[in-house]
C-alpha positions as CSV (number, residue, x, y, z in Angstrom):
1,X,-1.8,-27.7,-23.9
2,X,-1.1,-27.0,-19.9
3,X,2.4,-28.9,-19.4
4,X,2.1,-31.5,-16.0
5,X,4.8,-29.9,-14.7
6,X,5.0,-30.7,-11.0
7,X,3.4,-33.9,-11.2
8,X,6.4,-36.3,-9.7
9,X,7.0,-37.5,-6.6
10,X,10.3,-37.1,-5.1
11,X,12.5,-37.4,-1.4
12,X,14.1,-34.2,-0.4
13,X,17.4,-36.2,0.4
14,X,20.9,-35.5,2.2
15,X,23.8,-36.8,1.2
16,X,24.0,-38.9,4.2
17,X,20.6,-40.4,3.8
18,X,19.5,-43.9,3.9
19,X,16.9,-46.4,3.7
20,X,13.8,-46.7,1.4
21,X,11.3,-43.8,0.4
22,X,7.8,-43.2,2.6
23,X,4.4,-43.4,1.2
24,X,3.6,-40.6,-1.0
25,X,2.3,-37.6,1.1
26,X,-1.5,-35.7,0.0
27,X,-0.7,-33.5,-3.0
28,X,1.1,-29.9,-2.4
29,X,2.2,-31.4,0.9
30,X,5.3,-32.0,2.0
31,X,5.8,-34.5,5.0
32,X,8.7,-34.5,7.3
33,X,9.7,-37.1,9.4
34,X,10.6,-35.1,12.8
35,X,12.3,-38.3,15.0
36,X,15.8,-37.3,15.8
37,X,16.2,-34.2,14.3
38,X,16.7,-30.6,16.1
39,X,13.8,-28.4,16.0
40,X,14.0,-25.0,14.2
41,X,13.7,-23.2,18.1
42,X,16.7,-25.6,19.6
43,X,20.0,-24.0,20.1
44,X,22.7,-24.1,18.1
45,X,26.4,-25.8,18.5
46,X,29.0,-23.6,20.1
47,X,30.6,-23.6,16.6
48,X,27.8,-22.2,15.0
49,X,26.0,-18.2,15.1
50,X,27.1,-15.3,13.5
51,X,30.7,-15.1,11.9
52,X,31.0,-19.3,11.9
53,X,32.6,-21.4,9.0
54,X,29.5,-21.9,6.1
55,X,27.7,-25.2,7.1
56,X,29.4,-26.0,10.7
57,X,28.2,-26.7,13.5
58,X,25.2,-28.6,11.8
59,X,22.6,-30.0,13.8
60,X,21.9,-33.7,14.3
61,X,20.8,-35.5,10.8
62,X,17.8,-36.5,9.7
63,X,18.6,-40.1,8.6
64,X,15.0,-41.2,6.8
65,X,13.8,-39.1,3.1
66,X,11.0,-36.1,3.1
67,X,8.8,-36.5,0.0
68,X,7.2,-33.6,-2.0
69,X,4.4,-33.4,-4.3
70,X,3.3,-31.1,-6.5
71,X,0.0,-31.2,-8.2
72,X,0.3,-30.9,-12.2
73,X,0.4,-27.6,-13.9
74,X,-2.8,-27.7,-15.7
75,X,-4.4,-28.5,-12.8
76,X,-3.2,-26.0,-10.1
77,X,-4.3,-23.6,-13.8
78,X,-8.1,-24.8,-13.5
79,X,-8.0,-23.9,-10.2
80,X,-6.1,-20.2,-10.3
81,X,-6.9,-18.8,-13.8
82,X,-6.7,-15.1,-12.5
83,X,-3.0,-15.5,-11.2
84,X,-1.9,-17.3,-14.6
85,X,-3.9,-14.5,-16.4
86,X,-1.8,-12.1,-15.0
87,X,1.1,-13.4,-15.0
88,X,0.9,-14.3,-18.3
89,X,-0.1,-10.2,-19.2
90,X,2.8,-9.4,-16.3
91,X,5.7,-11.0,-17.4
92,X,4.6,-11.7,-21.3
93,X,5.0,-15.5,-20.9
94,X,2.5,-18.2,-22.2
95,X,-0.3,-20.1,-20.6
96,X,1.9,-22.7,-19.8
97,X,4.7,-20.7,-18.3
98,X,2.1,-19.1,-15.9
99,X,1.0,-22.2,-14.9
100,X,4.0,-23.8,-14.5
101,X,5.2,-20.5,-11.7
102,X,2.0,-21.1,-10.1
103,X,2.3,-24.9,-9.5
104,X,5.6,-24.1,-8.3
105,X,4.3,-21.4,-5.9
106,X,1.7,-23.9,-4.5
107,X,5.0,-26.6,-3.7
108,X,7.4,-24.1,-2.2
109,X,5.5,-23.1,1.0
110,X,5.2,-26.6,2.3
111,X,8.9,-26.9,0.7
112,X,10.6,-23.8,2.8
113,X,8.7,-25.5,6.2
114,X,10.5,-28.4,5.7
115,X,14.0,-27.3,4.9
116,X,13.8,-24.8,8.1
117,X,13.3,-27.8,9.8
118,X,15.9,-30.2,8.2
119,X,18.4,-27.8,7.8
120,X,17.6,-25.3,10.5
121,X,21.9,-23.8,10.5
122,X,21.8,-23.8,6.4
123,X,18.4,-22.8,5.6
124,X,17.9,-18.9,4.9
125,X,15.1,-18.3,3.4
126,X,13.3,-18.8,-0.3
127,X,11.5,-16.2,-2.8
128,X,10.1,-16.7,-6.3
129,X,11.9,-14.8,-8.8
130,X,9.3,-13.9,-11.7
131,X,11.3,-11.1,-13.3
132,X,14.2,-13.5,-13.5
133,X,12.2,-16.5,-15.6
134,X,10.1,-17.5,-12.4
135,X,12.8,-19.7,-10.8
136,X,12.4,-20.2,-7.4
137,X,15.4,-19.7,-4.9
138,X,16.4,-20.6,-2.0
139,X,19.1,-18.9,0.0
140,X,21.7,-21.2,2.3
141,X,24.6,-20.5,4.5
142,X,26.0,-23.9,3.1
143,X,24.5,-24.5,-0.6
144,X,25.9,-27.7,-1.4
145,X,23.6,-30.2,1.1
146,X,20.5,-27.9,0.4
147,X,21.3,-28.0,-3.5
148,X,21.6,-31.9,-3.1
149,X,18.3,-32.1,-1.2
150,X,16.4,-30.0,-3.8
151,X,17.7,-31.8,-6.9
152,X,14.9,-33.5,-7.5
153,X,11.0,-31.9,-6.7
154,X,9.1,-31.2,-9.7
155,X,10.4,-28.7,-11.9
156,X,14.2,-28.7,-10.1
157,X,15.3,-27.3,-13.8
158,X,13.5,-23.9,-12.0
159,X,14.5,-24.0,-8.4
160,X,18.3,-22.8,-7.4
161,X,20.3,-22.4,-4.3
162,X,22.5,-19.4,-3.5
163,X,25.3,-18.3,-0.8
164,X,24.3,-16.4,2.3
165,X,25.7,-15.6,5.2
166,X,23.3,-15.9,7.8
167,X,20.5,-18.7,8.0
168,X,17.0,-17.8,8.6
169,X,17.0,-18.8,12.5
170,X,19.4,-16.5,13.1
171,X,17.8,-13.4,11.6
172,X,14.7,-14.2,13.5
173,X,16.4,-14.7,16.2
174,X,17.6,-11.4,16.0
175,X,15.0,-9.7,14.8
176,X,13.1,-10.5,18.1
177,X,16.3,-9.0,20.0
178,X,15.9,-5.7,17.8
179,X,11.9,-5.8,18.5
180,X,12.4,-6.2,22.2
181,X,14.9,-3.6,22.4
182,X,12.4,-1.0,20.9
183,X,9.4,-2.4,22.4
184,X,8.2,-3.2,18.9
185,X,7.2,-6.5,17.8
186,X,8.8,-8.8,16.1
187,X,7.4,-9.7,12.4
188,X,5.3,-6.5,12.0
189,X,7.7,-3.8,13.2
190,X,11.3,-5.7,13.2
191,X,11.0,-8.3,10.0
192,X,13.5,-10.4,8.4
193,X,14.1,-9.5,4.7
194,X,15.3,-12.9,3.4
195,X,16.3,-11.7,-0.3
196,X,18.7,-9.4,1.5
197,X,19.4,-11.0,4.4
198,X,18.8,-8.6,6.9
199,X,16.9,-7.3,9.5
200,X,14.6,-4.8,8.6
201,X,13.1,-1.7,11.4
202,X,10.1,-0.4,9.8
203,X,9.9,3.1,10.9
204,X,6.5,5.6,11.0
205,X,4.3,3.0,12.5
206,X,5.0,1.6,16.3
207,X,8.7,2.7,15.9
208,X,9.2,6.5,15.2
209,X,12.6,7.5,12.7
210,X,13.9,10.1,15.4
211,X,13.3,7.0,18.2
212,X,16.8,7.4,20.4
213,X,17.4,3.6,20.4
214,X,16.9,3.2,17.4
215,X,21.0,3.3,16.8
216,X,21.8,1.2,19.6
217,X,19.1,-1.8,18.6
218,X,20.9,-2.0,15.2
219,X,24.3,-1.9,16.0
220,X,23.7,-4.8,18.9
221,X,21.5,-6.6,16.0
222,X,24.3,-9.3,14.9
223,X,23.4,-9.3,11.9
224,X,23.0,-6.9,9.0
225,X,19.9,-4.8,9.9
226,X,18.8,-1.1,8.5
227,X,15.7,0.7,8.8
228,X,13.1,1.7,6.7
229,X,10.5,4.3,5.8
230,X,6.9,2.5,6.0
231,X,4.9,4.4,2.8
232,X,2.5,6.4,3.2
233,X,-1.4,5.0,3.8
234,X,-2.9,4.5,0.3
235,X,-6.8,4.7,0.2
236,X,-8.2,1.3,-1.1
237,X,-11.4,2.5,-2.1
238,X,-12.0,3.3,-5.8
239,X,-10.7,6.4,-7.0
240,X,-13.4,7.9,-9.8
241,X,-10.9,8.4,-12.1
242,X,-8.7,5.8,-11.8
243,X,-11.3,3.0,-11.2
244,X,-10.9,0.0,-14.1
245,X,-11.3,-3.0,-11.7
246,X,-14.4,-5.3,-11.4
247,X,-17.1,-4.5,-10.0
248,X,-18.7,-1.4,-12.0
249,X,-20.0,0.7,-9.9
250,X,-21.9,4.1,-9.6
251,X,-19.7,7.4,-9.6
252,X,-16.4,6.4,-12.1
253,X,-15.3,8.3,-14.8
254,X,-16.8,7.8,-18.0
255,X,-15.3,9.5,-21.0
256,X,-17.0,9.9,-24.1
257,X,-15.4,10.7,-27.8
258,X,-17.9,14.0,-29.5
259,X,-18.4,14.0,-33.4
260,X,-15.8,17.0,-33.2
261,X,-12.9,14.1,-32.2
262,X,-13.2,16.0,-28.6
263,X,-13.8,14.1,-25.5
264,X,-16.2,15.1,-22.5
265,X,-16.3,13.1,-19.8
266,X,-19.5,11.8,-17.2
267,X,-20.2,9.8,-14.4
268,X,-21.6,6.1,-14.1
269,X,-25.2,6.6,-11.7
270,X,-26.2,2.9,-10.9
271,X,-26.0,-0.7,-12.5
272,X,-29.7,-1.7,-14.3
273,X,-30.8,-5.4,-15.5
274,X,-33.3,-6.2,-18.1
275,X,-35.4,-8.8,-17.3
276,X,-33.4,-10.8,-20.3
277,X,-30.4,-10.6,-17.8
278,X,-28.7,-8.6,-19.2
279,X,-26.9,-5.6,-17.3
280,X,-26.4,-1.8,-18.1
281,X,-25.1,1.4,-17.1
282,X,-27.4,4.6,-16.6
283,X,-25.7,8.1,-16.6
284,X,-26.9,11.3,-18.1
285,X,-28.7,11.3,-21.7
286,X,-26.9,14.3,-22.4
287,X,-23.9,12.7,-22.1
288,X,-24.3,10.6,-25.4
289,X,-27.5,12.6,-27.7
290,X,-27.0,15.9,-28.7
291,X,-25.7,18.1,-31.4
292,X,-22.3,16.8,-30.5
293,X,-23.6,13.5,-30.6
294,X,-24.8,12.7,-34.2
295,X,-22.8,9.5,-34.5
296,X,-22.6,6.0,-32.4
297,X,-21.2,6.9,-28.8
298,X,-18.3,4.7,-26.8
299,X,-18.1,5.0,-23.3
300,X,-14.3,4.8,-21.9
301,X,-13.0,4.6,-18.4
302,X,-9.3,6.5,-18.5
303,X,-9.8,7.3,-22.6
304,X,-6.2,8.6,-22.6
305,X,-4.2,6.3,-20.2
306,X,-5.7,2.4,-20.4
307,X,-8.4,3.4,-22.8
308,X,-10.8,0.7,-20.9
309,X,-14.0,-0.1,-22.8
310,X,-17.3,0.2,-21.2
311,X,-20.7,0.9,-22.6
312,X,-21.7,2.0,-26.1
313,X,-25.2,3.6,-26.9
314,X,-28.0,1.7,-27.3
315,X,-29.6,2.3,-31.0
316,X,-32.1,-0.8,-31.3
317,X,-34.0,-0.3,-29.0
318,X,-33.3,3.7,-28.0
319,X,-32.3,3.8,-24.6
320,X,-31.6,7.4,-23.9
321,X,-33.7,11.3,-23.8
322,X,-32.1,14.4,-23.3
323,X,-34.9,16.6,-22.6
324,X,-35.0,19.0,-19.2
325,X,-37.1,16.6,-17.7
326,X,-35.7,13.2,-19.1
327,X,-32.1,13.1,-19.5
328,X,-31.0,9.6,-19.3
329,X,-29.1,7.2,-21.3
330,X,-28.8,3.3,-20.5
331,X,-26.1,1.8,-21.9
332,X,-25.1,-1.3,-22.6
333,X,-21.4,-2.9,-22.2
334,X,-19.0,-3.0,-25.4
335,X,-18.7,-6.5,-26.7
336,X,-15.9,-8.3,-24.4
337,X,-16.6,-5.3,-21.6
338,X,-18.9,-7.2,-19.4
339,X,-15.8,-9.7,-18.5
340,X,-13.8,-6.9,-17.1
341,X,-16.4,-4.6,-15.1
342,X,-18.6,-7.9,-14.1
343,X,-17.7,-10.0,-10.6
344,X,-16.0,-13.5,-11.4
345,X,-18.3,-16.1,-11.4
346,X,-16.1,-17.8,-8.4
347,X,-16.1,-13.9,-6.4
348,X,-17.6,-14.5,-3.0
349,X,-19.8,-12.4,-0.9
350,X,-23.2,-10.7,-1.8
351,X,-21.8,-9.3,-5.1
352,X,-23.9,-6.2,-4.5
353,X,-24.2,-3.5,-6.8
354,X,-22.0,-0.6,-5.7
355,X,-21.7,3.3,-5.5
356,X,-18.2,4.5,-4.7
357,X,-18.4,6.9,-1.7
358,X,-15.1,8.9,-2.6
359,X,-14.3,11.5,0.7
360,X,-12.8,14.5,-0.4
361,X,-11.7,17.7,1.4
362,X,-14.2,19.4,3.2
363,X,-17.0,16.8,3.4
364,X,-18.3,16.9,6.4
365,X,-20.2,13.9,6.6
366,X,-19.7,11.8,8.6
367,X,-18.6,8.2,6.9
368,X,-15.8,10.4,5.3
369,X,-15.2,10.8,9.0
370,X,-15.4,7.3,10.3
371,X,-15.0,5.2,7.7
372,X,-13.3,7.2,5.1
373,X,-13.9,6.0,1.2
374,X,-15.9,3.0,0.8
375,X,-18.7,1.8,-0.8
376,X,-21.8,2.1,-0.5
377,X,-24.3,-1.1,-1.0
378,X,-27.4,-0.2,-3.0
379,X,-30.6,-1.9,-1.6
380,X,-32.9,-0.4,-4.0
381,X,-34.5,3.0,-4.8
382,X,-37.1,5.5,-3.9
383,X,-39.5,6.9,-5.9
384,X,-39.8,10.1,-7.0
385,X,-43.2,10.7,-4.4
386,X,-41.6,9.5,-1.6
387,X,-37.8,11.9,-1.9
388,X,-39.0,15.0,1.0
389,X,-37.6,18.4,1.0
390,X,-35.0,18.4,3.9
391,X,-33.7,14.9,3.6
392,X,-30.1,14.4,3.9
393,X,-28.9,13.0,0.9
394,X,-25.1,12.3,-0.8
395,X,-23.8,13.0,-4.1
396,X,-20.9,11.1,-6.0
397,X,-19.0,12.9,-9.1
398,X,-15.7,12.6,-11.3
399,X,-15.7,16.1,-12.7
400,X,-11.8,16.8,-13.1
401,X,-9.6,19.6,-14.7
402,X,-6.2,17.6,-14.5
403,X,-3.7,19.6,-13.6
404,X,0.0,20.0,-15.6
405,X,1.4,16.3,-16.3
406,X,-1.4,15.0,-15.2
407,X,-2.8,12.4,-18.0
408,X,-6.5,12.4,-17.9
409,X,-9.5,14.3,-20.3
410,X,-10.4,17.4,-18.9
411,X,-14.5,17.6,-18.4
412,X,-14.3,21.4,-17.8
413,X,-14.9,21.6,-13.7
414,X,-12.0,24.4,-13.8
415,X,-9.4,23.7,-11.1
416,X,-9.4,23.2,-7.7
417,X,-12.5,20.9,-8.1
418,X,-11.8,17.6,-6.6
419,X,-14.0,14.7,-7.5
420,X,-15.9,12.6,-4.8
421,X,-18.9,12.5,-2.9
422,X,-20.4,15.1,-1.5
423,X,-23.6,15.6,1.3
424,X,-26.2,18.0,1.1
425,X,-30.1,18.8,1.1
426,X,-33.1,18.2,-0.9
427,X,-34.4,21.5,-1.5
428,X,-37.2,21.1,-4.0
429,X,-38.9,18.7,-6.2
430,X,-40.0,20.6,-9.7
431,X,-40.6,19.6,-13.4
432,X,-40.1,16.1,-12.2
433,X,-36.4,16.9,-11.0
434,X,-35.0,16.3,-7.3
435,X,-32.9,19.7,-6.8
436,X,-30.5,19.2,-4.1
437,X,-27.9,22.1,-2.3
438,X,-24.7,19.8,-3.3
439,X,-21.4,21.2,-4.9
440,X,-21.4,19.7,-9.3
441,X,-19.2,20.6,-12.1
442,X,-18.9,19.6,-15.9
443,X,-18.6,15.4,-16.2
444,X,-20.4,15.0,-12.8
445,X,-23.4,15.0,-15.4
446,X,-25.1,11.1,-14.7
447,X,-23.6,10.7,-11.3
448,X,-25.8,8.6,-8.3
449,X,-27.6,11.1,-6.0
450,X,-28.3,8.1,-2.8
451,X,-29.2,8.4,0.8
452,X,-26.2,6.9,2.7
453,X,-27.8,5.4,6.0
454,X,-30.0,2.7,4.0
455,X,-28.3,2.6,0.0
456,X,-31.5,3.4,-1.8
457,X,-31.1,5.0,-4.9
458,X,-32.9,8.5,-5.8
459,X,-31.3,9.7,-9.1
460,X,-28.9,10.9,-11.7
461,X,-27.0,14.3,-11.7
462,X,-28.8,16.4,-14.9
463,X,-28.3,20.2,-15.1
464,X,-27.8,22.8,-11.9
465,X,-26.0,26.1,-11.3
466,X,-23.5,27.4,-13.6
467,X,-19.8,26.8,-11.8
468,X,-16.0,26.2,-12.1
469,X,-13.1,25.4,-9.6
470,X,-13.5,24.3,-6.1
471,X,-16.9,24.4,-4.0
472,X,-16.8,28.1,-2.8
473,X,-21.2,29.3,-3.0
474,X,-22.8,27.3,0.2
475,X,-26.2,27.7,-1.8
476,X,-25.4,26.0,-5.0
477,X,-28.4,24.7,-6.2
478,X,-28.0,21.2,-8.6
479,X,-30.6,18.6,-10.2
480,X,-31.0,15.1,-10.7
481,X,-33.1,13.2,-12.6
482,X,-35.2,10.3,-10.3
483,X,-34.2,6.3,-11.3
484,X,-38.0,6.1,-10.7
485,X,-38.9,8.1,-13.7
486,X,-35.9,6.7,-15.7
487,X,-37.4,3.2,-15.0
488,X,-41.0,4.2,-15.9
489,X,-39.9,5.7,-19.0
490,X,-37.4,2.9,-20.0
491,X,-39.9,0.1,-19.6
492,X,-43.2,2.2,-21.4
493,X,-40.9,2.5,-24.4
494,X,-39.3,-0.6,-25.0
495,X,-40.9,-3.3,-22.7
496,X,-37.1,-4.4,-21.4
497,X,-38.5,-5.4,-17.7
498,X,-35.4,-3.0,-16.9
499,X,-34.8,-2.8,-13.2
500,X,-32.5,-0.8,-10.2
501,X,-29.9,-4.0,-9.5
502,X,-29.1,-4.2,-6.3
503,X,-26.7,-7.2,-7.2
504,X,-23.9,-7.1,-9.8
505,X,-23.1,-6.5,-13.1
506,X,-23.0,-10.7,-12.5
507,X,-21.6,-12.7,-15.6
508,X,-25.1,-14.7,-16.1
509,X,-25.9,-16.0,-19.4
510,X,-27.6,-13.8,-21.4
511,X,-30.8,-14.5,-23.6
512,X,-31.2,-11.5,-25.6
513,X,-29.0,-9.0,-27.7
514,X,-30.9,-5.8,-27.2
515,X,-28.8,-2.5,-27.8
């Protein structure tokens, strides 16, 4: 059972405080009576500042109680199950724990407002410690009235105050001297690290590492201060081969175990739904029947790192060809999968279904250009009649050749092949096939072929012109089977009402058990 952890009522109280105990404030607030005390911005006593005895030159006192409440553990639980499900898998605690660090979390904002306000020369800051048992703690240039405030909000067995030198005010304080000084602003160049208790100059954005005044700002600083490299920009969009977050989408890895105990890997095209409600994944037939295919086929996402499930081939009814002309397989999700690659029932926005536009070198088209990766919302698809010769269409893949060290299953696109999407022409339509002039290798095979400007689908990667390594022939010629025909064919032989989702996977309840 959740524990009620945070559940009491309690005045943050100085030692010198008097007089009864306020109404209880709204829960997760913190209310703080503001009549005769010194706000966070006043100036302090001549005694106080950098280098002054720990705890003088306080500010005037606060005479009446603050109260705190915390909402109960189970509650705050009900309300933030993905933060105590990972906590629980970060830190290997229980259900319970987790909760209990997130109802804490929820109390300690409204908590660290009002000690900068009540103890504005003391006060230096407050973090949550999770590695350390989740306590939370609170830094003070004099502990002892802080620690006596503190003593009791819920769970107090899990909040501690330690020793620092300087109090929060004053770092800020001269954090805005150090931003001025470099014409850098304070809080997003200049910030105040208050687990250190320092000053922090974030160099490589607004302030460059080689500035000249760069010296001179730190050393007039006050107060501890350092600099420090900002990290390089990390794409946000979905790389294909490291990809296992909700929702699935088209052009991830897929890797699939042969009878031979080998492993080949594909590419996820587009999300389908039966009319039952139920969601799939279409990639290349071939990928799953085949001489090397005798037995029941998993689908993995990062088979040797995470080993994520995702589909497994469908048997009753048959959902997959491998012919020239129809190479498809749908596939449903492994049992549990559908919870990991679906969008939470409480997710917001349209909850489309995706295709991950992954730029890589040399694309020249121009979202890699504007927008960089992203993805790309799919509205619905065209049919196989309507694709012209000439369009400009786009072309996602994971082939990969990993290269020493690297840990993922090699698909055999030969290095210097980099997975993403690629833009090219339509340059035929035979034997039922779209053929397109867009760079493929090995374990692109199932990958969505989409145009970009409206996110209609137009097919899945089959067969094409022999190649390894990077993209070097401007001519390659690949083909790709039309979701038209995939749908037509699905739906003749098994009556599924299977359709092109253009929203999802979604965790709806499902009626039937078709695989």
């Amino acid at each position: 059972m959740v524990s009620t952890v945070g559940a009491a009522t309690v005045a943050l109280a100085r030692e010198d405080d008097a007089g009864p105990a306020p109404a209880a404030a709204p829960a997760g607030a913190v209310e703080s009576a503001t009549a005769g005390t010194t706000p966070a911005d006043a100036a302090p006593s001549a005694d106080s500042g950098i280098g002054s005895q720990a705890g003088a030159g306080r500010s005037t006192v606060d005479t009446r109680p603050v109260t705190a409440v915390g909402r109960p553990a189970g509650e705050v639980a009900k309300d933030a199950p993905a933060s105590v499900a990972y906590l629980s898998d970060r830190y290997r605690v229980s259900q319970d724990e987790a909760a209990r660090r997130v109802a804490l979390q929820e109390l300690s904002a409204p908590l660290a407002a009002t000690l900068a306000t009540r103890y504005p020369t003391e006060y230096a800051g407050m973090w949550l410690d999770q590695a350390g048992g989740g306590v939370l703690t609170i830094a003070a240039t004099d502990p002892a009235p802080v620690t006596t405030a503190v003593a009791g909000v819920p769970d107090a067995t899990h909040v501690k105050v330690v020793p620092a030198r300087h109090s929060l005010r004053e770092l800020t304080e001269a954090a805005a001297r150090v931003a001025g000084a470099l014409d850098a602003t304070a809080g997003t160049d200049v910030v105040v690290d208050e687990q250190a208790n320092e000053v922090l100059v974030l160099t490589g954005g607004a302030v460059a590492a080689d500035d000249a005044r760069l010296a001179g700002a730190i050393e007039a600083a006050g107060v501890p201060a350092r600099t420090r490299q900002l990290p390089a920009a990390i794409e946000k969009s979905c790389n294909p081969l490291n990809c296992a977050q909700a929702p699935m989408r088209g052009g991830i890895r897929l890797d699939v175990p042969r009878d031979d105990d080998t492993v080949g890997g594909c590419t996820s095209g587009f999300n389908l739904r039966a009319r039952s409600g139920r969601y799939y994944v279409l990639t290349a037939g071939h990928c799953v029947v085949g001489g090397r295919h005798t037995e029941l086929d998993r689908t993995w996402h990062q088979f040797l790192g995470p080993k994520v499930p995702v589909g497994v081939e469908s048997t009753s009814p048959v959902l997959a060809e491998n012919t020239t002309t129809h190479d498809y397989a749908v596939i449903p999700y492994q049992d549990g999968a559908i919870d990991r690659w679906a969008y939470p029932r409480r997710s917001g926005g349209d909850q489309a279904s995706l295709v991950n536009y992954w730029c890589v070198t040399g694309n020249p088209a121009p979202a890699c250009a504007t927008k960089g990766s992203h993805d790309v919302k799919i509205t619905g698809y065209t049919a196989y009649s309507a694709v012209q010769v000439g369009w400009v269409v786009c072309a996602t893949g994971s082939a990969y050749t990993p290269k020493a060290g690297e840990v993922y299953v090699d698909s055999g696109a030969g290095a210097g092949y980099v997975p993403g999407t690629r833009c090219g022409t339509v340059t035929s339509k035979t034997n039922g096939r779209i053929g397109v002039r867009v760079c493929a290798r090995p374990g692109d095979s199932g990958g969505p072929l989409f145009t970009e400007s409206d996110g209609r689908a137009l097919g899945i990667l089959n067969d094409g012109d022999p190649g390894s390594g990077a993209c070097t022939n401007p001519n390659e010629q690949n083909y790709y089977m039309p979701v038209s025909t995939v749908l037509d064919r699905v739906n003749a032989n098994t009556g599924l009402g299977m359709q092109l989702a253009t929203r999802g996977p979604l965790l709806t309840p499902i009626g039937s058990t078709n695989r």
